[in-house]
DRENDO-1510 file (C-alpha; in Angstrom, 1 decimal, always signed):
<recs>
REC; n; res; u; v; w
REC; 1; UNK; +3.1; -7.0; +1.4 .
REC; 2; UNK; +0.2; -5.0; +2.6 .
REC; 3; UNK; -2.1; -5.6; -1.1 .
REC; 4; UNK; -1.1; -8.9; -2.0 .
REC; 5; UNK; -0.1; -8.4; -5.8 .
REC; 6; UNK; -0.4; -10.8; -7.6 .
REC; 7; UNK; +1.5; -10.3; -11.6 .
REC; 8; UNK; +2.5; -11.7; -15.1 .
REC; 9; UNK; +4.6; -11.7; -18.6 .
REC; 10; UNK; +6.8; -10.4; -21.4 .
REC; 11; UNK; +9.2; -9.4; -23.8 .
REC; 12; UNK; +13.1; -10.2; -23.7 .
REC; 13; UNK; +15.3; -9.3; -20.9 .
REC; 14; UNK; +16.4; -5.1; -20.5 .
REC; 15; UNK; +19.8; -4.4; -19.4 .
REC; 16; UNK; +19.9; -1.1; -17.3 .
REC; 17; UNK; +23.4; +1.0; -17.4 .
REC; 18; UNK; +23.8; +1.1; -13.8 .
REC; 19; UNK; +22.9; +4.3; -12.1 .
REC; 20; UNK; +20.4; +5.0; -15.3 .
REC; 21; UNK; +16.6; +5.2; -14.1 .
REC; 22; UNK; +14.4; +3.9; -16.8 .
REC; 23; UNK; +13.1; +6.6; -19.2 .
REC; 24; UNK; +10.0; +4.9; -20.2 .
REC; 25; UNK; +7.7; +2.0; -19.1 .
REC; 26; UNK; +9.9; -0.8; -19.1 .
REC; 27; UNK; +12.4; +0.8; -21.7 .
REC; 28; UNK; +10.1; -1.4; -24.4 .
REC; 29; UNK; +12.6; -0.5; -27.0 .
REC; 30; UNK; +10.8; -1.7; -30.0 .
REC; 31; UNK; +9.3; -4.6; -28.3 .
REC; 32; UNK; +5.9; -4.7; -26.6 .
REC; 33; UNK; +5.6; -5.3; -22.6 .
REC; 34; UNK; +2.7; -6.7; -20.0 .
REC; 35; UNK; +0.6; -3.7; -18.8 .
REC; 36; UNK; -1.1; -5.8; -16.3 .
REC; 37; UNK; -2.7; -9.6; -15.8 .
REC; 38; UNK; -6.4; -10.0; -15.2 .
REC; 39; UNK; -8.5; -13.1; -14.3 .
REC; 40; UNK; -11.5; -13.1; -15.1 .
REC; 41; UNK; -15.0; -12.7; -12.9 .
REC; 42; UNK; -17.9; -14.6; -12.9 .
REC; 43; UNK; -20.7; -14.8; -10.4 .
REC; 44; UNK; -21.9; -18.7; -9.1 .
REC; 45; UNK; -25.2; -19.5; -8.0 .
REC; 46; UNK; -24.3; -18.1; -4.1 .
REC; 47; UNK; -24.2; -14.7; -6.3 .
REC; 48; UNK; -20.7; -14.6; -5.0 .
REC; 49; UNK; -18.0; -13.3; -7.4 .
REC; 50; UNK; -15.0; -16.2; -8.6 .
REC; 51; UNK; -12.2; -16.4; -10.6 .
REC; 52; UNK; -12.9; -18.0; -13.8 .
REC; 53; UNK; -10.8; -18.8; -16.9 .
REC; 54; UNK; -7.2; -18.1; -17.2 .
REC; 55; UNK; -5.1; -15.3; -16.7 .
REC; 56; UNK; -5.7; -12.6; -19.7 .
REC; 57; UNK; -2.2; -10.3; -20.5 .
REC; 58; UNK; -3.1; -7.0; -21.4 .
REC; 59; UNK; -0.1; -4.8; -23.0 .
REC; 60; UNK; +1.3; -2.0; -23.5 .
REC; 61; UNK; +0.5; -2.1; -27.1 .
REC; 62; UNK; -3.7; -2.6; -26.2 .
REC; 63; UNK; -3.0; -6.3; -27.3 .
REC; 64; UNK; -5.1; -9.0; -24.7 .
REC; 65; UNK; -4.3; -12.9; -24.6 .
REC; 66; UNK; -4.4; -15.7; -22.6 .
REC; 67; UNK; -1.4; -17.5; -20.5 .
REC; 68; UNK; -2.1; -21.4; -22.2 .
REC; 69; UNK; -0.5; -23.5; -19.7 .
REC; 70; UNK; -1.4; -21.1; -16.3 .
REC; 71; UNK; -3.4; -22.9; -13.5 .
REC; 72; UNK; -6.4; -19.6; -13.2 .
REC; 73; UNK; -8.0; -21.3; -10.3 .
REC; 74; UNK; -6.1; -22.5; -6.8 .
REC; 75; UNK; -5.9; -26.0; -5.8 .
REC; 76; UNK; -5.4; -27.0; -2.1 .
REC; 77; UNK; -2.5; -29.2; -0.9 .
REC; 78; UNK; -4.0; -32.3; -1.9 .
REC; 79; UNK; -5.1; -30.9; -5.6 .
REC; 80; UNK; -8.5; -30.1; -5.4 .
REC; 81; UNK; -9.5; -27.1; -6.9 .
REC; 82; UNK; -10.3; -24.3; -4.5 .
REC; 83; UNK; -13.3; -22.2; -6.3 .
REC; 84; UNK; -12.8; -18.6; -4.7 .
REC; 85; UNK; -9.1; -18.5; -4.9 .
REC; 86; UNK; -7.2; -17.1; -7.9 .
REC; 87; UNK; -4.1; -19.3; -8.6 .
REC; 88; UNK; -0.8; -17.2; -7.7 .
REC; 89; UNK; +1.0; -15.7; -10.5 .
REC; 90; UNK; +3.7; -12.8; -10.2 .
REC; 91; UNK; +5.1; -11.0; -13.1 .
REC; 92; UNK; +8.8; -9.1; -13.3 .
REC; 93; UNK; +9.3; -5.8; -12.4 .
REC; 94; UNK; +10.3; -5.0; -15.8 .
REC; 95; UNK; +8.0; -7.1; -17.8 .
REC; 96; UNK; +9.7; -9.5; -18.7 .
REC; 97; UNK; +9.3; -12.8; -16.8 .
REC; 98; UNK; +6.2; -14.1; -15.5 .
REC; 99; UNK; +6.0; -16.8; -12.2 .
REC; 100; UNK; +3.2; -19.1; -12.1 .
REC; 101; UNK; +1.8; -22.6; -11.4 .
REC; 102; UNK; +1.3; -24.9; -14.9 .
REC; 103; UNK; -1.7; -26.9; -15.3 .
REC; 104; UNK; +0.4; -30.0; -14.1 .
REC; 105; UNK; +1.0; -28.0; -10.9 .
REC; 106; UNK; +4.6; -27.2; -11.6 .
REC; 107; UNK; +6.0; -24.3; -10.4 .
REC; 108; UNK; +7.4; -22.2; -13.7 .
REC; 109; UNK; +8.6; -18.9; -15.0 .
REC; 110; UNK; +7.8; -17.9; -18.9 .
REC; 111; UNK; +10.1; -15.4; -20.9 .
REC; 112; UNK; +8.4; -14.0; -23.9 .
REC; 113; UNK; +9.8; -14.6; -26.9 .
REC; 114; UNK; +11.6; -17.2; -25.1 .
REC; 115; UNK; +11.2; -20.7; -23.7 .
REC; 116; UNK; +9.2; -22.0; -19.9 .
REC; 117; UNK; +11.6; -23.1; -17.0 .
REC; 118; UNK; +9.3; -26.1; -14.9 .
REC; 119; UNK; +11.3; -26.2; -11.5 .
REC; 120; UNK; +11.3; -29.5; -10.0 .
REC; 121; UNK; +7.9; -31.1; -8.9 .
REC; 122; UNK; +9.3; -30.9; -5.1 .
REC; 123; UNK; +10.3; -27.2; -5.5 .
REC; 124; UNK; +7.6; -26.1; -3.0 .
REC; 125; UNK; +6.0; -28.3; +0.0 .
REC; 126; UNK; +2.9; -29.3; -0.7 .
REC; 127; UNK; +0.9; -26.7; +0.4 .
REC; 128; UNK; -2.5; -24.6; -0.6 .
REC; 129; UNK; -2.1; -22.5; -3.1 .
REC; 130; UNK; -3.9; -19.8; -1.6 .
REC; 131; UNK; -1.7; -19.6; +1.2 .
REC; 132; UNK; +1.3; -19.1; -1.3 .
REC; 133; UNK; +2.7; -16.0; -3.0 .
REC; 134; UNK; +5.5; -15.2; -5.7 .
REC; 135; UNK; +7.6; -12.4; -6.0 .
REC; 136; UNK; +10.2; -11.7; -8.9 .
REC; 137; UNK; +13.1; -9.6; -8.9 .
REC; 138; UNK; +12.6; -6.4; -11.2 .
REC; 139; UNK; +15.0; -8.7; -13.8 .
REC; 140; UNK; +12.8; -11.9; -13.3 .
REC; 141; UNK; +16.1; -13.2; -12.3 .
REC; 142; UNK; +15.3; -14.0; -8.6 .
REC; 143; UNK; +11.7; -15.6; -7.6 .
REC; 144; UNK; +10.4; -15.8; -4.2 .
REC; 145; UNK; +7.8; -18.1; -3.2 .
REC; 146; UNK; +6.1; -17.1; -0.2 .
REC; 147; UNK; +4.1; -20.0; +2.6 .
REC; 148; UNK; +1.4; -18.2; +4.9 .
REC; 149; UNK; -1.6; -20.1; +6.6 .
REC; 150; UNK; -1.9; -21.2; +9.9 .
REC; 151; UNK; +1.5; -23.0; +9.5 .
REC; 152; UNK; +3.8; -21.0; +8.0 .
REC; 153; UNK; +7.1; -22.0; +6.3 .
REC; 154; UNK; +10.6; -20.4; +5.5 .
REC; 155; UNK; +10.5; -18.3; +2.1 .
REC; 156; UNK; +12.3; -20.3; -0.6 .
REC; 157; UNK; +14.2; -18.0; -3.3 .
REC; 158; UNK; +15.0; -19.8; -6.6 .
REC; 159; UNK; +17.2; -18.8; -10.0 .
REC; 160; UNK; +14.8; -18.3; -12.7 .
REC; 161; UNK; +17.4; -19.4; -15.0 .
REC; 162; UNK; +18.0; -22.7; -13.5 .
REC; 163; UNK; +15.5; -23.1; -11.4 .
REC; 164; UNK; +18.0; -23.8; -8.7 .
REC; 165; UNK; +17.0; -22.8; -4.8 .
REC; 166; UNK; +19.4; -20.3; -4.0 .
REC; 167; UNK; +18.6; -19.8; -0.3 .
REC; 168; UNK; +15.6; -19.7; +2.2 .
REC; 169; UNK; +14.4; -16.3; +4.2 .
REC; 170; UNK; +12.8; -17.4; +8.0 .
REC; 171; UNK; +9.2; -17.9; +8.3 .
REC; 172; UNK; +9.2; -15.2; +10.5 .
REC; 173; UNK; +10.1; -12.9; +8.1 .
REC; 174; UNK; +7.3; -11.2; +6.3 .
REC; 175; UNK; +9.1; -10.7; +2.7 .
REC; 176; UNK; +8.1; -7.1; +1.1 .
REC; 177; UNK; +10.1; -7.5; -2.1 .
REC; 178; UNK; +13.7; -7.8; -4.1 .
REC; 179; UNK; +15.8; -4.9; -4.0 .
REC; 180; UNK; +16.4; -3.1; -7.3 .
REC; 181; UNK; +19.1; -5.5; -8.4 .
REC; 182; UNK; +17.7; -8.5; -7.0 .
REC; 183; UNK; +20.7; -9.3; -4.7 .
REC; 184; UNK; +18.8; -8.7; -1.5 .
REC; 185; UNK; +15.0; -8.7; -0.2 .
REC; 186; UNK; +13.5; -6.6; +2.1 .
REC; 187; UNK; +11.9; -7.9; +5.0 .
REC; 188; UNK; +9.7; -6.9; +8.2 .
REC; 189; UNK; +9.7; -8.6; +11.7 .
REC; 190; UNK; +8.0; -8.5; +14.9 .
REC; 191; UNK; +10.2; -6.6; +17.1 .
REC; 192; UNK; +10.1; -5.9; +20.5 .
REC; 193; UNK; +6.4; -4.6; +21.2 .
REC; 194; UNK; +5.6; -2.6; +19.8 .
REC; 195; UNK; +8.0; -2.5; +17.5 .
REC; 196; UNK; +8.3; -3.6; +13.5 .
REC; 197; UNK; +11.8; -4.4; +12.6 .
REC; 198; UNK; +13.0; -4.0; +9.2 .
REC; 199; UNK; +15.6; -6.7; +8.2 .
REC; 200; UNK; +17.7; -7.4; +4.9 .
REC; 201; UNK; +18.4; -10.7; +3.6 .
REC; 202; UNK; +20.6; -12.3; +0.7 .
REC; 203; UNK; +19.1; -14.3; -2.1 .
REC; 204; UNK; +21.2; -17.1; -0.7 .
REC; 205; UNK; +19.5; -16.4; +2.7 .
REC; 206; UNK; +22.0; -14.8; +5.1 .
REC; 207; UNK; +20.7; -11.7; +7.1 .
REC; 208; UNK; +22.6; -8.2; +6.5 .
REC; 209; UNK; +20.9; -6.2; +8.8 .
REC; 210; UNK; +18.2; -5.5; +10.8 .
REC; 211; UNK; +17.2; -2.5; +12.5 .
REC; 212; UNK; +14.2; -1.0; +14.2 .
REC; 213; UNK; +13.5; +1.8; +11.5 .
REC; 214; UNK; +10.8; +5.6; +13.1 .
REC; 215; UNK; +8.0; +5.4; +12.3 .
REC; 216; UNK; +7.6; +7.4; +9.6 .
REC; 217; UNK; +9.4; +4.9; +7.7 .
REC; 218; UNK; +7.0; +1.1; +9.1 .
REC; 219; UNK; +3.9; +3.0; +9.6 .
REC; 220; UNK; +3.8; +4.1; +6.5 .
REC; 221; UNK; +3.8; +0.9; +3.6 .
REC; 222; UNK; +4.5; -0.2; +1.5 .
REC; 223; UNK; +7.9; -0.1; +1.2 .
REC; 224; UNK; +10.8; -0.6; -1.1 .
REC; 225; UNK; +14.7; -1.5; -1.3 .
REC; 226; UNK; +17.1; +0.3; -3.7 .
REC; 227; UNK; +20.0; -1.9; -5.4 .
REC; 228; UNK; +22.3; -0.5; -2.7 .
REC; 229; UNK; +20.9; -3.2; -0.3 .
REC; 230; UNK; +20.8; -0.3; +2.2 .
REC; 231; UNK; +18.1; +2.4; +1.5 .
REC; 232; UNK; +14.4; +2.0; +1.5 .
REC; 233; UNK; +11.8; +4.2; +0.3 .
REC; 234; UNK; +8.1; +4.6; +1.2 .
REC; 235; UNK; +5.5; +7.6; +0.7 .
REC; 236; UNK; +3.6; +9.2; +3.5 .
REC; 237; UNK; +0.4; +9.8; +2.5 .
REC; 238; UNK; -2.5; +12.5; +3.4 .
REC; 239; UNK; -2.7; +16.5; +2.7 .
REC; 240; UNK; +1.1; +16.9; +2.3 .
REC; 241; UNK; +2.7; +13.8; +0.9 .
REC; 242; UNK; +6.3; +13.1; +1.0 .
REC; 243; UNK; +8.7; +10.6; +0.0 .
REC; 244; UNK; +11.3; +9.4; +2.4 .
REC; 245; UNK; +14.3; +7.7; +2.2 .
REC; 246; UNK; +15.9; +5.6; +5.0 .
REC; 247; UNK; +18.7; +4.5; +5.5 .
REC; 248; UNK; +19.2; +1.0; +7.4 .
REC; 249; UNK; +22.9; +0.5; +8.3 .
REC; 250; UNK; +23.0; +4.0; +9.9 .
REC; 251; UNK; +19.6; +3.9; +11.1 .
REC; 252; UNK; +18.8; +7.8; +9.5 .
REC; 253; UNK; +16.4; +8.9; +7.5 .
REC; 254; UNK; +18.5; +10.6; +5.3 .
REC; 255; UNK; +15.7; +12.5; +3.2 .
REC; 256; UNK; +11.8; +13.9; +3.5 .
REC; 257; UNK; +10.9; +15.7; -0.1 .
REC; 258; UNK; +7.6; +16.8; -0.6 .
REC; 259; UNK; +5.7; +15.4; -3.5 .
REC; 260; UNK; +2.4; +15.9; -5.7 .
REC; 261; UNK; +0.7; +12.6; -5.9 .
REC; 262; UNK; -2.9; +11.7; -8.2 .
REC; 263; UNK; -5.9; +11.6; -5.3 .
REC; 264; UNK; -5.9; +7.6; -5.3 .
REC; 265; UNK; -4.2; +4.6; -2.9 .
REC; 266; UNK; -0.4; +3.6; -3.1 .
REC; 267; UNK; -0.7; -0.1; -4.6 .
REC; 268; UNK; +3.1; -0.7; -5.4 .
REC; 269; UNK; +6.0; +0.9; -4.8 .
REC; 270; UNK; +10.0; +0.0; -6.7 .
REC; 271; UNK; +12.8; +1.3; -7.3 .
REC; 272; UNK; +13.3; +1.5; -11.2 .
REC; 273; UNK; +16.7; +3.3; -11.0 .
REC; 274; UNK; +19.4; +4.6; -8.5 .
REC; 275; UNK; +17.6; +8.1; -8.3 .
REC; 276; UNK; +13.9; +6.8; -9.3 .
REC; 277; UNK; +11.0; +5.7; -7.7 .
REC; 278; UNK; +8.1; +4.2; -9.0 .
REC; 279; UNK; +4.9; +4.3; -7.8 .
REC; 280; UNK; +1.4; +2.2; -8.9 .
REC; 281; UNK; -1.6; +4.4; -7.9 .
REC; 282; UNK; -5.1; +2.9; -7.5 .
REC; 283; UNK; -8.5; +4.6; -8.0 .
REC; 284; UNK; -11.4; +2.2; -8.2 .
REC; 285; UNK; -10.9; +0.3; -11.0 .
REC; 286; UNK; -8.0; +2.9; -12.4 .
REC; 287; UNK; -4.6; +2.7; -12.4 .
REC; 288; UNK; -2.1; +5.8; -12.1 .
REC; 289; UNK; +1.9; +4.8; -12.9 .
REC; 290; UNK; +4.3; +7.8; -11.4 .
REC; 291; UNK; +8.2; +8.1; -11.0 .
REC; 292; UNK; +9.7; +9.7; -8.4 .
REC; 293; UNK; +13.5; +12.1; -8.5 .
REC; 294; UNK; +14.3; +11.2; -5.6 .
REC; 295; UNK; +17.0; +13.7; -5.4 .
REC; 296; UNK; +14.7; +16.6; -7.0 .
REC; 297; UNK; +11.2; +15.3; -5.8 .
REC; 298; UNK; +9.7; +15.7; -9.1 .
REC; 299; UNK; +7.0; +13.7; -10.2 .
REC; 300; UNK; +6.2; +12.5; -13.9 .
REC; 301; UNK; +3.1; +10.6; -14.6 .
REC; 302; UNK; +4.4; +7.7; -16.6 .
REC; 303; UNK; +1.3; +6.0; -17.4 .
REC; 304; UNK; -2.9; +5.3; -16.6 .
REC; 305; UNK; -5.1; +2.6; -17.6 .
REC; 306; UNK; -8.4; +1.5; -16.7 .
REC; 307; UNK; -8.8; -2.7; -15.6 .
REC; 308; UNK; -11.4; -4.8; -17.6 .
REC; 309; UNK; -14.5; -4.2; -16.2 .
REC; 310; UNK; -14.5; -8.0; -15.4 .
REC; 311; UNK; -11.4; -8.3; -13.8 .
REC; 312; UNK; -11.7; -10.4; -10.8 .
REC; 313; UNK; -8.2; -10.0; -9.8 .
REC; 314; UNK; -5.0; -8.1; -11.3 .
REC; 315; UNK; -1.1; -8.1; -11.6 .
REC; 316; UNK; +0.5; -4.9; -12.1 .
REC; 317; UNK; +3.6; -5.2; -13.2 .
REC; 318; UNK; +5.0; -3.3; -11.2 .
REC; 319; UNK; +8.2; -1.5; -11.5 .
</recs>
C-alpha cells in the first residue's frame, strides 16, 4: 500500500448484519476500542529520530497502555536488532485483533479481553523485519504477512483463529488489503507498460480476476475492495473530489459522486459496510476519520484526534 500502515488492538469480536454499514466507530457497544498505536521517538547521538519502547494503545475512551509482549524495535533475519526500524504490527479493521511479532520472535495476534494465538516459529521465512508487513481483515479473522526487499517472496495469509496458512498470493502481487469480509484481497500488478493491473485473489490463494482497470481508478490510491469481491473504491483528490466505484468483472466504472472532503491527505481507505466508505485523513500530526454514502455521496465526519507529540510511528485502525 502506498503509506505503509502499520496498526494494533482491542475489544471482543463485532458481528455486522450483513448489508448494515457501521453507525459508529467500530460499533463499541459498551466496550472500549484502539484509536490508534504509537511507538515512541527518541533521538540517538547521530540526532537522528528512532523508535524506542513499545507500542503505546491509545483508545477511544482517552485510555493509553503498553502491548507487554510486542517486539517495538525490528530485528534482521539473523535477530539482531535493527535500531531505525519500528517492529511491524497491524491492528483489525474493527479494533478488535491486533498482528504483531512477540519478544520471542513469534508471529501472534492478541484479542482483547481474550487470549494471544503464537503461530508456529516457521510461520514466516526468516527474513528482516523491516522488509515485512501485516495486514488484517476488517474481522481480524484473516492476516496477511507481506515479504518486500531485494528478494521478495509470495504473501502468506494465515487464520487468526488457528493460526493455520490458508493460502499464499504471488510475489508479484503488491497486496493493498482484505476485502470487507475478508474472503478476498485486493491486489495490483505490473501490467503491460504502462499499465497497473488490478487482480483479486482468495484467502486460500486462487486468482478471481484480473483486469486492467482507467485510470481514474490506479492513478488514484489507495484503494479498497467491498465484501462483494468485485467493486473497488478509491477517491480522486484535488479542487473537486469524487469518489468512484469500479467495477472489476465488467471492467466499468459504475459510479463518480462528488464529495466534500477536510483539506488533509487520504491515509486509509475501507469499506465499513455494503454502502459505506471510510476514509482516514491526515494533516500533520492530525487525524480526520469520514464515511462515505456511497449511494448518496454524503459525508459524515466520524471522528478527529491529534497523535502524541512523540509518536515516531502510528497504526490507525483503520476501518
Amino acid at each position: 500500500m502506498r503509506a505503509r500502515i502499520l496498526a494494533v488492538l482491542v475489544a471482543a469480536a463485532l458481528a455486522a448484519a450483513p448489508g448494515v454499514a457501521y453507525a459508529e466507530p467500530h460499533a463499541h457497544q459498551g466496550h472500549d476500542s484502539i484509536r490508534y498505536a504509537s511507538i515512541k521517538k527518541c533521538t540517538a547521538k547521530t540526532q537522528t529520530d528512532r523508535p524506542c519502547g513499545g507500542w503505546r494503545l491509545v483508545m477511544h475512551s482517552g485510555k493509553k497502555s503498553v502491548l507487554p509482549d510486542a517486539q517495538g524495535v525490528a530485528l534482521d533475519a539473523k535477530g539482531k536488532t535493527l535500531p531505525y526500524s519500528p517492529a511491524p504490527i497491524a491492528v483489525s479493521g474493527n479494533g478488535q485483533r491486533v498482528a504483531y511479532f512477540s519478544k520471542t520472535g513469534r508471529l501472534a495476534v492478541r484479542t482483547f479481553g481474550g487470549g494471544v494465538k503464537l503461530f508456529a516459529k516457521n510461520a514466516l521465512p526468516r527474513v528482516a523485519q523491516n522488509e515485512m508487513t501485516l495486514l488484517l481483515s476488517d474481522d481480524g479473522g484473516r492476516l496477511a504477512a507481506l515479504i518486500g526487499g531485494e528478494k521478495p517472496a509470495s504473501t502468506r495469509v494465515f487464520d487468526t483463529a488457528t493460526g493455520a496458512r490458508l493460502g499464499t498470493v504471488p510475489a508479484d502481487r503488491s497486496v493493498l488489503g482484505f476485502s470487507f469480509d475478508g474472503d478476498e484481497l485486493l491486489t495490483s500488478v505490473d501490467g503491460d507498460e504502462p499499465v497497473t493491473d488490478l487482480a483479486v485473489y482468495t484467502d486460500t490463494g486462487d486468482e478471481v480476476v484480473r483486469v486492467a482497470p482507467p485510470q481514474v481508478v490506479v492513478s488514484n490510491a489507495p484503494q479498497a475492495l467491498s465484501a462483494d469481491g468485485r467493486t473497488v473504491a478509491n477517491v480522486v483528490q484535488g479542487a473537486k473530489p469524487e469518489l468512484v466505484l469500479y467495477d472489476l468483472q465488467t471492467d466499468q466504472v459504475t459510479a463518480r459522486k462528488k464529495i466534500k472532503l477536510p483539506d488533509a491527505d487520504i491515509h486509509m481507505i475501507d469499506w465499513t459496510g455494503d454502502t459505506q466508505v471510510t476514509l482516514h485523513m491526515l494533516s500533520g500530526d492530525k487525524i480526520t476519520i469520514v464515511q462515505i454514502d456511497t449511494e448518496t455521496g454524503g459525508v459524515t465526519v466520524r471522528d478527529k484526534y491529534t497523535l502524541l507529540k512523540d509518536t515516531f510511528v502510528f497504526a490507525a485502525c483503520g476501518g
